[in-house]
N, C-alpha and C positions, 0 to 999 in steps of 0.2 A: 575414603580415609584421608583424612587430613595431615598434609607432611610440615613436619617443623624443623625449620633448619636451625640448628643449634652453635653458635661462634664460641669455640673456648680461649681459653690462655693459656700459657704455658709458669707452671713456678717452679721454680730451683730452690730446693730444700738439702741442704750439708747435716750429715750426723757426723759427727765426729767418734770412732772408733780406736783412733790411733792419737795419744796427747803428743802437742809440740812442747812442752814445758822445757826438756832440757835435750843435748846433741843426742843422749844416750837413745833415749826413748823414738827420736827419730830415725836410727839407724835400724829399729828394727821394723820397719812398714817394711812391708815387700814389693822391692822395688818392681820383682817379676811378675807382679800383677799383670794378665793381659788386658783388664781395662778399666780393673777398679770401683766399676759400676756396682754398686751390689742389691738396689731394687730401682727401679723404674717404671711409673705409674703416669697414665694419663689422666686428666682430670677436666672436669667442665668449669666454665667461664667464670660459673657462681659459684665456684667452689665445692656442686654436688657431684656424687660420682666419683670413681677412682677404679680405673679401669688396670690390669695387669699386663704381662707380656706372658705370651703363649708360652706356657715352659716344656711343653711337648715337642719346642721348634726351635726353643734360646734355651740355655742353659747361662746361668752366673757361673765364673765370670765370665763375659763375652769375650769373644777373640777376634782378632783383627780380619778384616773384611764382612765378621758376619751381619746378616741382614734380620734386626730384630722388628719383629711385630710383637703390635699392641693388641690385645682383643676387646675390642667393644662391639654393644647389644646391639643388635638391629634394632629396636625400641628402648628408651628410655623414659620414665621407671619401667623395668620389665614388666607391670602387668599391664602398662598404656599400650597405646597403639600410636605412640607418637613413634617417628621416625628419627634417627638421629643421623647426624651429619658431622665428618670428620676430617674436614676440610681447614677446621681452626681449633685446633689443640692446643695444652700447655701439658706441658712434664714435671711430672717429680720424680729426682734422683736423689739417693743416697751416694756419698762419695766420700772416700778415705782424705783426711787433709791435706794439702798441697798435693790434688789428682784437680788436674783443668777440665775443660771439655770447651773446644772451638768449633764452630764459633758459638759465642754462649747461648745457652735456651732460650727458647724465644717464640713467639707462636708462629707453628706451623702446620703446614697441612700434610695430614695424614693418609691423604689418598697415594700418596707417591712417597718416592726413600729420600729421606733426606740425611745428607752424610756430615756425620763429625768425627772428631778428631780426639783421644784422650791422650792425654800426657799425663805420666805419671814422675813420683818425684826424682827420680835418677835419668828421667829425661825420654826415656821411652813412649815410642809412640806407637795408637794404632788407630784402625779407623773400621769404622760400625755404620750402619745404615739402620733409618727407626723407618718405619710404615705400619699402620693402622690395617687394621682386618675389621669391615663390619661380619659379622654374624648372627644367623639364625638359631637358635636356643632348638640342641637337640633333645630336650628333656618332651619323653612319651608317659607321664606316670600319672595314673589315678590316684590322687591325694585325698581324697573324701569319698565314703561311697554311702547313700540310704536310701532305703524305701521308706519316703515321708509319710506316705498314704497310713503305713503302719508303725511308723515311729522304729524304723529297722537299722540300723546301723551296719555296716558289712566290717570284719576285720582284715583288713588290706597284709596279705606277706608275700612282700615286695619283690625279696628274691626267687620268688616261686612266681610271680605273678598272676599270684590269687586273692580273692575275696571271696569272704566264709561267709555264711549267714546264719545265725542260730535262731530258729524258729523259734522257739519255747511253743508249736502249735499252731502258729497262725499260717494262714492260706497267703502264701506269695505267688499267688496267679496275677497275671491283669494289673503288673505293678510297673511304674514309670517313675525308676531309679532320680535320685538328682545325686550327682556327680561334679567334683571340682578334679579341674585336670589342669596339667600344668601349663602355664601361661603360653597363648595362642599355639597349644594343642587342639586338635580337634576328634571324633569319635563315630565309632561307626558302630553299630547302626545307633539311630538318633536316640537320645534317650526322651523325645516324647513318644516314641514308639514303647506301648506296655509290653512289658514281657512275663511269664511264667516262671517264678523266680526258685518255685521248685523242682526244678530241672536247672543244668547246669546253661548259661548263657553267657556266650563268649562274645567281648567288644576289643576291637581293634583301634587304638589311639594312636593317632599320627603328629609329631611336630612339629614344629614350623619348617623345621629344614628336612623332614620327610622321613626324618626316624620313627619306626613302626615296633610297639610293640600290645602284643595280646593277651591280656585277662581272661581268667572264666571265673565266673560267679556263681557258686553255687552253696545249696545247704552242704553243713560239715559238721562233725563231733569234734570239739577242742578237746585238749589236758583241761581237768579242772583241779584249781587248788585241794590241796590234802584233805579240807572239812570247812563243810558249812559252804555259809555264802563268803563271795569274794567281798571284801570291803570298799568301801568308797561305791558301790556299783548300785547302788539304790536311785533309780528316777521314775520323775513321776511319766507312767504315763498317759493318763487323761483326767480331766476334774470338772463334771461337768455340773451346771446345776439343772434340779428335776424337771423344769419348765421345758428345758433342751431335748430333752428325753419323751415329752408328751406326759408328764406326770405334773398332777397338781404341784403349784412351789409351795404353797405353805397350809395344808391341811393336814398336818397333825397325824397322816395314815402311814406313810411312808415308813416303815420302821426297822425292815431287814433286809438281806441280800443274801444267797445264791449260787454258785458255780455249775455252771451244768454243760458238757463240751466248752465252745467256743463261746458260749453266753455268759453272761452275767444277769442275773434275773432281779427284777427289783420289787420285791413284794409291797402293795400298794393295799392296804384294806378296805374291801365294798369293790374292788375294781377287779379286771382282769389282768395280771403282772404284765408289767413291759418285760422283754426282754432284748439286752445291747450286745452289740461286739464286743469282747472282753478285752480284746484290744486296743480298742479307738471310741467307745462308748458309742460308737452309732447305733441308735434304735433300729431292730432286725423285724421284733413284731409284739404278738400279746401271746400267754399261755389264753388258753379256753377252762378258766375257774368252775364253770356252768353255777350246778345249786351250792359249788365249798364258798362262792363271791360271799362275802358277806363283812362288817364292821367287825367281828368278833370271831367269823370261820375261819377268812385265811388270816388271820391274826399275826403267825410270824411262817418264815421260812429261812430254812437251812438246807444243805444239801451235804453227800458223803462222797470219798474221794473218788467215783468214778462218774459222777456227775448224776446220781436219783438224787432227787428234791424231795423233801418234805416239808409239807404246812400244815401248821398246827393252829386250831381255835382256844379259846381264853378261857378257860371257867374261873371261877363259876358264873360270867358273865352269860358267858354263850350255851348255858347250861349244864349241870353234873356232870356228865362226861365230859372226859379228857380226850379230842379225836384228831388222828393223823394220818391227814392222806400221802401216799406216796407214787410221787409223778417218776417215769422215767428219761423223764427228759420235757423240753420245752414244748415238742408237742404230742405229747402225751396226751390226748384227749377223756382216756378211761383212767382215771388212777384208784389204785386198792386203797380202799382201808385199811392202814396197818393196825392201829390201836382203836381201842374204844373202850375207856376205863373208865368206869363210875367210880367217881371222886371223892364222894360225899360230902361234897362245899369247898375242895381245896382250894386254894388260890394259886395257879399256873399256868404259863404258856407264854408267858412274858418272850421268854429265851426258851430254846433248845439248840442242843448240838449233837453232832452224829461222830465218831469214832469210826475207821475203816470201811466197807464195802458193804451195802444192805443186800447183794446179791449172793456176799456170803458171809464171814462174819464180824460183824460192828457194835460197837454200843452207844444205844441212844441215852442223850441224859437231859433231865429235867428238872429245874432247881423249883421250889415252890417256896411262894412267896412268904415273906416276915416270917423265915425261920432258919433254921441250918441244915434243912435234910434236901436231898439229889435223888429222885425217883431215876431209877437204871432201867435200861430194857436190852435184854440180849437176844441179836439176829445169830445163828447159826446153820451155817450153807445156805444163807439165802430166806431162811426160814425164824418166824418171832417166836419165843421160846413161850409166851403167855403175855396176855393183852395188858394183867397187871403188871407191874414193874418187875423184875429178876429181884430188887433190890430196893428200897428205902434209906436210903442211909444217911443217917444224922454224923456230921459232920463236930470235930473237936475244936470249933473255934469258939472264941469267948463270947459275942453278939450273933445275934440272928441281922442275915443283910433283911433290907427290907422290897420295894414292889419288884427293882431292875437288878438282876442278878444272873452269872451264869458259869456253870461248869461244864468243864468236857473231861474224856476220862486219857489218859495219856497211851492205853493201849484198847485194841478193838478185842482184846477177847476179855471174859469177864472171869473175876472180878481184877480192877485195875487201878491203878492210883488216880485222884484227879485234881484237876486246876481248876481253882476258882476262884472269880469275879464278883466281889458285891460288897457296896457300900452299905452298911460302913463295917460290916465281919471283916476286913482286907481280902488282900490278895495275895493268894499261896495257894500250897500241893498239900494234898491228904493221901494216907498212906490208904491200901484198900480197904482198913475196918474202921477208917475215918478219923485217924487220930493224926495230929498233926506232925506234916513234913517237915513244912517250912513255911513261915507267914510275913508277911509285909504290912506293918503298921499304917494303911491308908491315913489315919483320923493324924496320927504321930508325923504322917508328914508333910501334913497341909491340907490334905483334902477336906472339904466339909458339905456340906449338903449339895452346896450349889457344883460341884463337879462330881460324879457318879464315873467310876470305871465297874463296868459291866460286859459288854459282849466281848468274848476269848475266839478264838478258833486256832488250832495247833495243825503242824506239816511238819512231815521229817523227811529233808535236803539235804542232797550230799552228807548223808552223817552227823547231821545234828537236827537235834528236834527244835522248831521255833516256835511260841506263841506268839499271837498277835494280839491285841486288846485296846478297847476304846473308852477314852476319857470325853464324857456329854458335860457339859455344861447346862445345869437347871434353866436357870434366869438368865441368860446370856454371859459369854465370857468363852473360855476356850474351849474349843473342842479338837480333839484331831486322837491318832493311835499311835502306837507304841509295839514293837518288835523286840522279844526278848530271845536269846539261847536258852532253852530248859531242857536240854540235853542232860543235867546235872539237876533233877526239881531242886533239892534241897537250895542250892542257890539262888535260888526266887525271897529267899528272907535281905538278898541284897540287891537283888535285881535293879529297881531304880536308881542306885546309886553307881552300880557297878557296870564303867560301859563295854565292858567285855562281857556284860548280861545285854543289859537294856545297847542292842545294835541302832536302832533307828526310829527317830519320833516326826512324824509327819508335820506341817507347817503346821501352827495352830489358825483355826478359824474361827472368829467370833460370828455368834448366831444368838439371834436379840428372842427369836420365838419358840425356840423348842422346848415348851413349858413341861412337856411331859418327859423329858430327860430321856430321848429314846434316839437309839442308831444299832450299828455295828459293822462286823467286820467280818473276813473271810480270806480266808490262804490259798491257793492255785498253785501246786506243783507240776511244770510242764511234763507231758510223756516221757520227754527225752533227757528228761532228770537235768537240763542246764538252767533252767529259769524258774523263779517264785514269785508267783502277784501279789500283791496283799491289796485288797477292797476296803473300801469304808464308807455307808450310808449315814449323812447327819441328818436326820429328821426336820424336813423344812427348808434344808440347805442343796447338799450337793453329793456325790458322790465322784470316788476317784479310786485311781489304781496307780500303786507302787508298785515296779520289779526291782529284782534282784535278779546276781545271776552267780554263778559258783565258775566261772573260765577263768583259767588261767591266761590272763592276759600276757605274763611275759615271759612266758614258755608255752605260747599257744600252740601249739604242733607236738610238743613234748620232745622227746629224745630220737 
């Protein structure tokens, strides 16, 4: 470590508190001042720095004989490691008018007392001694805490000497915290040592001058705000593009996403799906598609809120039936057939989405194309109530959307209201016999060919219900999603405009190839009810994940 010896000055600075203007006004300064002093600051050569007097050991006003020290850093700037040196000082003092100080300031050295003399205005004198204290900085406190690996922040309470971690799910094994602590503090045990962060783990911080204090770190349930998500609390956590992932960049197949436990499943058409960390986008492996592989078989994928997948094939591309296998997971290597409906030429399979738990009861929904009807299908205990649809239902809006379109129904038992995506019918809630809720003029507010909102996927957090929804870009131009409240559907006739509807709209992306106007989107409610993802695949592009979280950050601990 390199020492730097530091030479300062001394300056004499008068505020006047007391005016000489007239006799009157002088009579009343207190002559019995014991010294008049009323702040006294050491300062460095150039001017930086301004160091105090210990007031644990001096008190204003000083009294005759006492011996005041100054306290300066052991380093200067406190977060260098340069040394300072206090051997050539300068003072600034505050002093009431006509209060002397002999012999006058001047630089001196602070290793030792050096004695003056104050006289005040009735002639009274006393006498003080200054001397200098270097000091080591007893500050032990962990000022930052995360696990990078997973993008985890800890929330630090300070007077308990804890940090919390809220999982929203993810595996805090094997993780190697980075830590800011307070200036030449140091930490035990090292944090390149990984630790198990779901278990509680206690580090001991020492500071420079040996003061010791201990944190534990562990998972915690906070207070969470009254309802919904907590505001401002939306970040991204990963954006990757598909080439990252082991997925073709720009072949046209990539068109849906997934939630299934800890994965994110990227359905890829003709291929076997990748599937990533849902946290960090790190590719984990493939599902085993066997004979569903195909350009037109596994055509789209969705999943339901306990994590079964379903993929659905295209008719009447891929033939008059309508078929949907259901995976339980990513490796699932047998999946059932849940549906197999002869269509008679419909045109579907663009979108689907799932409503509540396929293991017991959920509704699947299905829009079909260039028109306004929603093919329904009701699971009950687990069980599909008939391979045709429970339900056909033509919808009361004024245009049929056309190929990219998509509804989900806002409850998992049937029959239910639902939300629905498709240029250019807009976007709105249909009550259950399909007459309208509430509508949003897409065409009335700009939208036109060349941007398509289509894929929806709804969660209900902390007490409000959210949809999510994605705006494609045809021919290049923006893409990105949107977070609504539809806690209240009828409110969706102002949702765009209203931003205590419309919460959060992801960065836009421009993408020059996604000629066939296809993506989507997807909601993940953590177990522990503190955290919401929201997913979004652009077609060609990239895929990413936004959280939210519902903690009451400033009553975290509650009452």
């Amino acid at each position: 470590m390199k020492r730097y010896i530091i030479k300062y000055m001394l300056a004499f600075v008068f505020l006047f508190f007391a005016s000489c203007e007239t006799p009157e006004v002088i009579q009343k300064i207190d002559t019995n001042s014991n010294s008049g002093i009323m702040q006294l600051t050491a300062t460095f050569m150039k001017g930086v720095g301004e160091f105090s007097v210990d007031t644990t050991v001096n008190k204003y006003p000083f009294s005759d004989g006492e011996v005041v020290k100054i306290v300066v850093p052991w380093y200067y700037p406190i977060e260098s490691t340069n040394e300072t040196s206090i051997s050539s000082m300068k003072i600034k003092a505050s002093l009431p008018n006509n209060v002397f100080v002999s012999p006058s300031f001047d630089i001196i050295d602070l290793t030792k007392e050096n004695p003056f003399t104050i006289t005040s205005p009735s002639g009274k004198k006393i006498n003080i001694k200054i001397i200098g204290v270097r000091k080591k900085s007893s500050e032990a406190m962990i000022k930052e805490f995360e696990l990078e690996k997973v993008g985890l922040g800890g929330f630090i309470i300070e007077v308990n000497k804890f940090i919390g971690l809220v999982s929203g799910g993810m595996d805090l094994s094997n993780q190697k915290p980075k830590i800011r602590l307070s200036y030449h503090a140091t930490i035990h045990p090292d944090t390149s040592i990984a630790q198990n962060f779901n278990n509680p783990v206690t580090y001991t911080v020492t500071a420079h001058d040996g003061t010791q204090q201990i944190y534990t770190v562990r998972p915690f349930s906070p207070k969470k705000v009254a309802y919904g998500l907590r505001k401002a609390s939306a970040r991204q956590l990963w954006f990757k593009g598909l080439s990252e992932m082991g997925i073709p960049a720009a072949d046209h197949m990539t068109t849906s996403i997934a939630v299934s436990g800890n994965h994110l499943v990227i359905n890829t058409r003709n291929q076997d799906n990748v599937y990533v960390d849902r946290f960090t986008g790190e590719p984990k492996g493939k599902m085993q598609l066997g004979s569903l592989k195909g350009s037109l078989t596994n055509f789209f994928a969705t999943s339901d809120e306990v994590g079964n997948i379903l993929i659905c094939n295209l008719t009447p591309n891929a033939g008059a039936n309508f078929v949907v296998y259901k995976f339980t997971g990513v490796t699932d290597a047998n999946p059932v057939k849940l549906i197999d409906w002869p269509t008679s030429g419909l045109a579907m399979g663009r979108k689907m989405s799932v409503t509540g738990n396929l293991n017991g009861n959920a509704l699947i929904t299905v829009t079909q194309m260039n028109s306004k009807i929603v093919h329904i299908w009701e699971m009950k205990n687990g069980v599909l109530q008939n391979s045709a649809p429970k339900e056909s239902l033509n919808v009361a809006f004024e245009k049929n959307w056309t190929f990219q379109s998509d509804a989900i129904a806002e409850s998992s038992v049937y029959p239910s209201k639902l939300f629905i995506s498709g240029y250019p019918s807009s976007f709105g809630a249909v009550n259950k016999d399909g007459s309208v809720l509430a509508i949003y003029n897409l065409e009335g507010a700009g939208y036109n060919a060349n941007f398509i909102p289509q894929s929806i996927d709804l969660a209900t957090f902390n007490g409000a219900k959210y949809l999510a929804q994605t705006i494609v870009a045809l021919y290049g131009g923006a893409n990105n999603c949107h977070l609504y409240d539809v806690t209240n559907p009828s409110n969706l006739a102002s949702a765009p405009k209203d931003p205590n509807l419309l919460l959060f709209s992801s960065p836009v992306n421009v993408v020059t190839n996604n000629t066939n106007a296809t993506g989507d989107v997807a909601i993940k409610v953590s177990d522990d009810g503190f955290k919401m993802v929201m997913y979004m695949v652009i077609t060609n592009f990239r895929v990413g994940a936004y959280e939210f979280d519902c903690i009451d950050v400033d009553n975290i601990l509650g009452n």
